[in-house]
C-alpha positions in Angstrom: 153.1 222.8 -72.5 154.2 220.5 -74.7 157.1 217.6 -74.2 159.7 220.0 -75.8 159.1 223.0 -73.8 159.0 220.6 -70.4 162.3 218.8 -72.3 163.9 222.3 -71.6 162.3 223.7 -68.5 163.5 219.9 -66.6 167.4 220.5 -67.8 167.0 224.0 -66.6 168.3 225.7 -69.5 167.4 228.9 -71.2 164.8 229.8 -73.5 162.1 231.6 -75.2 158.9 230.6 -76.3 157.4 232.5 -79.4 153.8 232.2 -80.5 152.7 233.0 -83.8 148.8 232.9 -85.1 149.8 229.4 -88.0 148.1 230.1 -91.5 147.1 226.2 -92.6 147.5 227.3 -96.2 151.4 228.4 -95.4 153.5 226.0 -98.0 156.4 226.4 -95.5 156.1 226.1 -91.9 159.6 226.8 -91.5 159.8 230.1 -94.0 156.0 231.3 -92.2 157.9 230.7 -88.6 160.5 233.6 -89.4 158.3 235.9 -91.5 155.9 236.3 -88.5 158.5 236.1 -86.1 160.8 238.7 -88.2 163.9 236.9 -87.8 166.3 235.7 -90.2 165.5 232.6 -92.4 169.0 231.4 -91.5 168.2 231.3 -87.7 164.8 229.4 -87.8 165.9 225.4 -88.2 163.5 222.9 -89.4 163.7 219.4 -87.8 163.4 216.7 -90.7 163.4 212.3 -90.2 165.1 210.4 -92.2 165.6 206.6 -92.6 169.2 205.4 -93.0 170.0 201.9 -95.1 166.0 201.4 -95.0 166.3 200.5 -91.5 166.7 203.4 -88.0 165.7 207.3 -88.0 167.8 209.8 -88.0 167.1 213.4 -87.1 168.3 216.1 -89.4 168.3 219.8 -88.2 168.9 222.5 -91.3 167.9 226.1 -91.8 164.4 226.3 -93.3 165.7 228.0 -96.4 168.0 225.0 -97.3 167.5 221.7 -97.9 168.5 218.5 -95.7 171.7 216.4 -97.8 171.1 213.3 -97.5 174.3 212.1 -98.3 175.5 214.4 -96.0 173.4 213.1 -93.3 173.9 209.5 -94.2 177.3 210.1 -94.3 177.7 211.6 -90.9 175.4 208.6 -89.4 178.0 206.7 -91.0 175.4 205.0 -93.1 175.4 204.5 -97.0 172.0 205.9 -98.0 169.2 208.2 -96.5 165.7 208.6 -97.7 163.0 210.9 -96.2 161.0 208.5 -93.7 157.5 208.4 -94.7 155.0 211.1 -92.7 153.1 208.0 -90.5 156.3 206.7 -89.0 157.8 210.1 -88.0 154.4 210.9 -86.6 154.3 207.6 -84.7 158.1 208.1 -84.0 158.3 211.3 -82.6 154.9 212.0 -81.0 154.8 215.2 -83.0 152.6 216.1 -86.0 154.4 217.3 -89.1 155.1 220.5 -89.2 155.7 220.9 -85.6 158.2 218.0 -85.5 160.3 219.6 -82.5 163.7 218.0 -81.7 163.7 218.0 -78.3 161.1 215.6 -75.8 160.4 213.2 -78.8 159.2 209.9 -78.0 161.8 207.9 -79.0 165.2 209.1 -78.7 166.8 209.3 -82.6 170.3 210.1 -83.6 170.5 214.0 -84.0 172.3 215.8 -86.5 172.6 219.6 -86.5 174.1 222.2 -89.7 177.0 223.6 -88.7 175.4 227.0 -89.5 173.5 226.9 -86.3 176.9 227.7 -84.5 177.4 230.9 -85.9 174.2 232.3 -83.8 173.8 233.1 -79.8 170.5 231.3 -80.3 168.4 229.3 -83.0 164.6 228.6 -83.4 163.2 225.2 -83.5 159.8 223.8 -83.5 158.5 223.8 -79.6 156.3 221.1 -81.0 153.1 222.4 -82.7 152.4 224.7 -85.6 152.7 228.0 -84.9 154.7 227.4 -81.7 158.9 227.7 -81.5 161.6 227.6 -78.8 164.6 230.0 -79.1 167.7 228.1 -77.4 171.2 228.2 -78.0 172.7 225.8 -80.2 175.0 224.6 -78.0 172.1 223.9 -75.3 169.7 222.2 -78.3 172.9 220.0 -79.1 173.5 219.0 -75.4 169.7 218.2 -75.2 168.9 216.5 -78.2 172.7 214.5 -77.4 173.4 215.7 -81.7 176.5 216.7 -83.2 177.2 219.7 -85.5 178.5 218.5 -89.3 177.5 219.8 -92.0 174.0 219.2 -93.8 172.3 221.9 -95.7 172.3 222.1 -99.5 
């Protein structure tokens, strides 16, 4: 079990877990997730840190065939500038290794920020918290979990 999957099974919530055999030589965990899984790209989410005004960490939630806006998410922080936050301090952040970054059961609670898109689907796939390892979830369940708000953020 990991901290996400308990994160779930303590608010009592439903969900799926799905296994897939992780190729370390995938260039996109995200992309690899729904190929082996055979859902959509648009349905599998990636969970990506960023650091807004050089200062607290955001969470950014976008379909792994787009990219995270960071104006977008800065904006909806209301901050003036996001950056990617550097691999070490999301690691030490979220208690997840990259690549398996999982929204839900991190560490340290972050402010959560979810594409819009994610809305048009009875259920999304995240990271469950290790390669090769993702929850399927409603989006309205992920948001009420992970206390994020739907705006957009893909590019």
């Amino acid at each position: 079990m990991t901290p996400a999957i308990n994160s779930a099974k303590h608010a009592g919530i439903a969900f799926q877990i799905h296994e897939y055999d992780h190729d370390a030589t995938a260039h996109s965990y995200g992309l690899e997730a729904a190929e082996k899984l055979g859902v959509a790209v648009e349905q599998v989410f990636k969970t990506l840190v960023v650091k807004l005004d050089g200062k607290q960490l955001a969470v950014g939630i976008v379909p792994v065939n787009g990219q995270l806006g960071l104006k977008q998410i800065a904006k909806a922080a209301g901050a003036k500038k996001a950056t990617m936050a550097e691999p070490s301090e999301v690691e030490r952040t979220t208690g997840y290794v990259l690549g398996g970054v999982s929204p839900l059961g991190q560490k340290k609670r972050l402010a959560t920020f979810i594409d819009h898109s994610a809305e048009s689907f009875a259920s999304i796939y995240v990271s469950a918290g290790r390669r090769g390892l993702e929850i399927e979830l409603a989006p309205g369940d992920l948001a009420s979990l992970s206390q994020a708000t739907f705006v957009p953020l893909a590019t």
